[in-house]
BADRENFI-358149 format. One record per residue (C-alpha): x, y, z; residue in one letter. Coordinates in steps of 0.02 Angstrom, whole numbers, plus 50000, padded with zeros to 5 digits. Layout:
<pts>
XYZA...
</pts>
This chain:
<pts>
508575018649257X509985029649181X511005033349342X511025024749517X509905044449561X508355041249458X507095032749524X505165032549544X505185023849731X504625015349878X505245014750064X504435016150203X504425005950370X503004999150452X502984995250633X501554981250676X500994986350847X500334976551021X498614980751058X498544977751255X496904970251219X496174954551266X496654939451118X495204927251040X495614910951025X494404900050956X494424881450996X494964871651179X496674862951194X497744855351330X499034863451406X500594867051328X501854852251345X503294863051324X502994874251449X501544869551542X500594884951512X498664885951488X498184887551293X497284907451267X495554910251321X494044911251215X493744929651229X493194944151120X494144959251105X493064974951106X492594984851267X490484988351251X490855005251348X490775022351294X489945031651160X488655027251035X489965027450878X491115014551009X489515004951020X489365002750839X491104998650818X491154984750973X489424976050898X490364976950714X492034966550805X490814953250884X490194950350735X491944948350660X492724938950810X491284926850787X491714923150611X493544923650660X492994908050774X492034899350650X493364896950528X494744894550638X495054877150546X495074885350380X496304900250448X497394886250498X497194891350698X498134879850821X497954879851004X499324893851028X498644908550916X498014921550962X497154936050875X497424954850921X496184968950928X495684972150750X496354985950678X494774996050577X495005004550409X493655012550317X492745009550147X491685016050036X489735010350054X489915007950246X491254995950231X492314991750377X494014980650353X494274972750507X496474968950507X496664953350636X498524953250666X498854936050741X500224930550888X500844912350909X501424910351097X501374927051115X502614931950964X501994939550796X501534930650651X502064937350498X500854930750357X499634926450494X498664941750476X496644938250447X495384951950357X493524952750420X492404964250291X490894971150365X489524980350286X488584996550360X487294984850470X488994977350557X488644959950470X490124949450404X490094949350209X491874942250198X493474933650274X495004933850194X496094918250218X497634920050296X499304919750200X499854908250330X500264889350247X500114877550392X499624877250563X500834881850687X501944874350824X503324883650843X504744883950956X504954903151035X506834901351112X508024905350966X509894899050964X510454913750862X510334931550964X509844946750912X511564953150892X511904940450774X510304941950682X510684960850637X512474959750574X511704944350469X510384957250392X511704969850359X513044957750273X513134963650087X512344982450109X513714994350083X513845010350193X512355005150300X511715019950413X510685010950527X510034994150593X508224991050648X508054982950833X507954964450783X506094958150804X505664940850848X504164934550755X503774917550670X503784918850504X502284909050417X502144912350215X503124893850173X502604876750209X503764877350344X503604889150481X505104896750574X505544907050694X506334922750647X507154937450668X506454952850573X507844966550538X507784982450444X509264990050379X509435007950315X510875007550203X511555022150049X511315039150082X509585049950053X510005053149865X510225034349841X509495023949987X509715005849978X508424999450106X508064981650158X506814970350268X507734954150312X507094939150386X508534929150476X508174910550552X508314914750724X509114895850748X510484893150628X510744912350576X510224911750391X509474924350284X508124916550182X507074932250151X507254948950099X506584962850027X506994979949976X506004993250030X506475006949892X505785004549738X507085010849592X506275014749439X506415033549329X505825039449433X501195152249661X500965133249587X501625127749442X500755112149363X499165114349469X498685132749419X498815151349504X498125154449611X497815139149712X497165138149894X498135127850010X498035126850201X499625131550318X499815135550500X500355149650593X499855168850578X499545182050591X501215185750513X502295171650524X501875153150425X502235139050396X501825127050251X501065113850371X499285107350357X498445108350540X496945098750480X497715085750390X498955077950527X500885075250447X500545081950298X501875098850271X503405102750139X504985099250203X506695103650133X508315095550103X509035080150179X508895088750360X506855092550324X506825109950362X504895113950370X504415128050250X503945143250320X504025163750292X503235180150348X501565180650253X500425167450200X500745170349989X501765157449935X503065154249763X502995163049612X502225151949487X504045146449389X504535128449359X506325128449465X505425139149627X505645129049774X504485136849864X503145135149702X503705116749702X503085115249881X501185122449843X501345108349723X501775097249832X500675099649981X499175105549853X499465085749793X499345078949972X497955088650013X496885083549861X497635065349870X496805065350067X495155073149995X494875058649865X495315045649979X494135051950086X492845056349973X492845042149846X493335027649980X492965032750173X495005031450226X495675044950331X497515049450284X498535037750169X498775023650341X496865026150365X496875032550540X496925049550503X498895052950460X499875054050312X501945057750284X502645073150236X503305080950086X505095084450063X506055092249922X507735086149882X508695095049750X510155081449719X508765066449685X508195063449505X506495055649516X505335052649682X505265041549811X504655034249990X505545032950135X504805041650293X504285056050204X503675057450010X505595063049950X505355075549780X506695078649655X506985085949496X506875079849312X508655074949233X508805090549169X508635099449308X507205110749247X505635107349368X505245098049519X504465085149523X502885088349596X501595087049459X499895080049532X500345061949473X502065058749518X501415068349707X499905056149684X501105040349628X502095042449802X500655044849918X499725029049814X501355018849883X501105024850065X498895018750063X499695002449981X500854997450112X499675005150240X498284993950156X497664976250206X499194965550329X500244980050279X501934973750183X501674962850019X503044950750055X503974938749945X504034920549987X504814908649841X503644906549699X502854921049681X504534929149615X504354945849670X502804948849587X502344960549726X503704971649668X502844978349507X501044975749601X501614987649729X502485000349605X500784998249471X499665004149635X500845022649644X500215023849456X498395016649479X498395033449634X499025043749542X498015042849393X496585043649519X496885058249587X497105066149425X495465060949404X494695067949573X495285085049531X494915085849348X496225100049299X495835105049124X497025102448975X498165116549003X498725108949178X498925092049211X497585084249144X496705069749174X497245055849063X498325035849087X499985044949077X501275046949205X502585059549231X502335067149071X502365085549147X503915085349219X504705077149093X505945065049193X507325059749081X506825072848931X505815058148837X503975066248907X502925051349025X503695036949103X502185024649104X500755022949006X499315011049083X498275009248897X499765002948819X500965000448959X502234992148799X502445009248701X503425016248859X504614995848884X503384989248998X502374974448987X500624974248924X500344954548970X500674944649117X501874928549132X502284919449291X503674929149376X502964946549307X504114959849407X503264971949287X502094985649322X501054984549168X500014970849175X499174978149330X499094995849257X498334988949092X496984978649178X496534994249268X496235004249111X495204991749038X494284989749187X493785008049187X493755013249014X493734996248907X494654994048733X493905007548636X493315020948724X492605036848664X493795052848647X495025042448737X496475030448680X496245011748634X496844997748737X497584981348643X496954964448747X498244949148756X497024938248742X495064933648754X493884944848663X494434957948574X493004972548639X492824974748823X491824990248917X492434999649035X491385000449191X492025022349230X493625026149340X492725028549492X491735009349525X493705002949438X494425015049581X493125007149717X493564988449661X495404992749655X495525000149837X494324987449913X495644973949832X496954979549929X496294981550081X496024962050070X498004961050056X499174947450119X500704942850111X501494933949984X500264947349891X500454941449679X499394942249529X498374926849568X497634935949748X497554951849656X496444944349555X495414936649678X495464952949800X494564962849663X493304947649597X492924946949793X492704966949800X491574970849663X490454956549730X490544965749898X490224983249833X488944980449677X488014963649790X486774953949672X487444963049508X488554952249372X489074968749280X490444973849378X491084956149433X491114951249242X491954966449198X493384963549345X493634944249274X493624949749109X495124962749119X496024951249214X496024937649077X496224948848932X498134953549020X498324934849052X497894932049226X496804914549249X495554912849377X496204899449495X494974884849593X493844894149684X493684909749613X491794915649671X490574917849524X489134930449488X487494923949545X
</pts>
């Protein structure tokens, strides 16, 4: 990072809503002795009305809330948890991901959150165990009020904009469990946010969590070819650059996100510093980045139920980044937007990661922060995706392991590299407390292309043997979404690890080629299987 502008970010906000569904409890228990109140019901969650694709979807939750009741012991379940109606996200392969948010006395768990995996039949094929650490008995009346609790979370951000409404939740990821107060501050300005997620104890007042929600980093069409087809609304004279079939997705301008629009449905002139040319870049990217994840893994809109932001250019930022919208810049020099197909890609990538598995990474103690460079590694792993997916020849932007190196950020060409993450400062091999991107970016590459692949560049290996094979981007793409969909919070190397070793046994079932190839990248960047880890039968 050269100046508090550049970055190549993350921010974005996401609310964990009530279902007004029935909860399923598994397990009987006495009433509650401090308040005298019945423990929840065993009941399942799914209405067995309406149509034939309803049908399919309420026999696929039995099946989950059944083995959500037969490992209640091993989820940690006590008498006063309840689970919500699942959230569904789709997969390749018929996959389902089945996102159990759970409620202790009627207040969110953060941590708590439970994954069913079903196949196409509806059967169970996995459960992902909690993040939760112990079970729960928790007292719901805090001593410190909301009030309190937000000018807590805002102590130490300078020229905050605006405080969250305080949420009450208990707060589950440490060996002790608390009750808590979850604030979000929006602090900075748009051409430097400083955004935060605080956790406050909501009895003494304390902030013992945090974490900031923008990633810094360095952070006709121009890099995607002319002409281009994109879709936009309106006609039959007037438009505007907003995609009616792809819901949210539209270029925006300036800090105020002025929507696009003109008479006539021909849009920029094809030069580098066009804003207009930078936003058929921009929504051209969104609309291919919806395709592939569609295409290639089943999900509907970057948050999987058919939405995904909007793009917005911003003239004064250097770099890119996430807030409520996918915010565009320029490169240092001031040249070109930045709104090649991978740094577009990179941004979006952020948005299906945080709108993937229980939703936020989290950070709790010893993991330190490794979701940081996890989360940041899964914009590149996207991006380079989607590059992929649409395949431009050489003269555009290519596909290739390269980011940024297009637009030409800080006038030293890419910004990552995920064959030898090193060359660009990052770090090839993981150590506990990795912040880093690489390691996750490098295991990727070797998953999909191995050490020496043909017509492509090599890949060094920090440890383990010295040749792997690559197993092609698209089954490394498969294993790496699947992964995250099994997400919880803390999220670190260790369960990224295990996420993908558990995916590639889901997706290639009663096949050791994949699996091996998943464990093997992993080591060869230094990550150790831990007790437990499944093996290829």
């Amino acid at each position: 990072m050269t100046t508090p502008r550049t970055r190549l970010g993350v921010f974005a906000v996401t609310a964990m809503m009530a279902v007004g569904a029935p909860a399923l409890s598994g397990g009987t228990a006495a009433a509650d002795p401090g308040t005298g109140a019945a423990p929840p019901s065993r009941t399942t969650t799914a209405s067995r009305a309406g149509t034939a694709s309803r049908t399919a979807v309420v026999s696929r939750t039995d099946a989950a809330d059944r083995a959500l009741a037969a490992r209640a012991g091993e989820l940690r379940k006590g008498p006063w948890d309840a689970f919500e109606r699942p959230v569904v996200t789709a997969g390749p392969r018929g996959l389902r991901y089945l996102l159990y948010r759970r409620t202790h006395r009627g207040l969110p768990v953060y941590g708590g959150d439970v994954i069913v995996v079903t196949d196409g039949s509806g059967a169970v094929v996995h459960t992902v165990t909690t993040g939760q650490r112990a079970v729960l008995n928790v007292a719901t009346v805090p001593r410190v009020g909301a009030g309190a609790a937000a000018a807590a979370a805002r102590a130490g951000l300078a020229a905050v904009r605006e405080v969250g409404t305080p949420r009450l939740l208990v707060h589950a990821t440490t060996e002790r469990p608390r009750l808590a107060w979850e604030v979000t501050v929006g602090a900075g300005t748009d051409l430097a946010p400083k955004d935060r997620r605080v956790f406050v104890d909501a009895l003494d007042g304390t902030v013992f969590e945090s974490e900031d929600l923008v990633r810094y980093g360095l952070g006709h069409s121009y890099y995607n070819g002319d002409p281009v087809t994109i879709q936009t609304a309106g006609g039959p004279n007037y438009f505007v650059m907003s995609d009616p079939t792809r819901p949210s997705v539209r270029c925006d301008v300036g800090p105020l996100g002025i929507t696009k629009s003109k008479m006539g449905d021909d849009w920029g002139d094809g030069t580098p510093a066009s804003e207009e040319t930078a936003c058929v870049d921009a929504v051209f990217g969104a609309q291919k980045q919806w395709d592939m994840l569609r295409d290639w893994f089943g999900r509907s809109g970057t948050d999987g139920q058919g939405h995904s932001p909007p793009a917005r250019l911003m003239p004064d930022v250097v770099g890119s980044y996430l807030s409520g919208w996918v915010a565009l810049g320029r490169n240092q020099a001031g040249t070109k937007w930045v709104t090649s197909l991978d740094m577009v890609g990179h941004e979006y990538g952020h948005r299906v990661f945080l709108e993937s598995g229980s939703g936020w990474s989290g950070s709790s103690g010893g993991d330190g922060q490794e979701h940081q460079g996890l989360n940041e590694s899964s914009g590149d792993i996207f991006a380079t995706l989607l590059e992929h997916y649409v395949n431009h020849p050489a003269a555009l932007d290519e596909p290739d392991y390269l980011i940024g190196e297009e637009v030409d950020l800080l006038g030293n060409g890419p910004i990552r590299n995920l064959y030898d993450p090193a060359q660009l400062g990052d770090q090839n091999c993981y150590t506990p407390y990795t912040r880093d991107t690489g390691p996750q970016n490098h295991w990727f590459y070797l998953l999909a292309e191995g050490t020496n692949p043909s017509g492509k560049p090599a890949s060094p290996v920090c440890s383990g043997p010295s040749t792997l094979t690559g197993i092609g981007i698209r089954k490394a793409g498969e294993i790496f979404y699947n992964g995250i969909q099994l997400k919880t919070a803390p999220w670190n190397y260790a369960k990224a690890r295990l996420s993908t070793v558990q995916a590639a046994l889901t997706l290639y079932p009663g096949r050791c080629t994949e699996v091996n190839a998943v464990k093997a990248a992993w080591a060869a960047v230094n990550v150790p299987a831990k007790p437990g880890e499944p093996a290829c039968a």
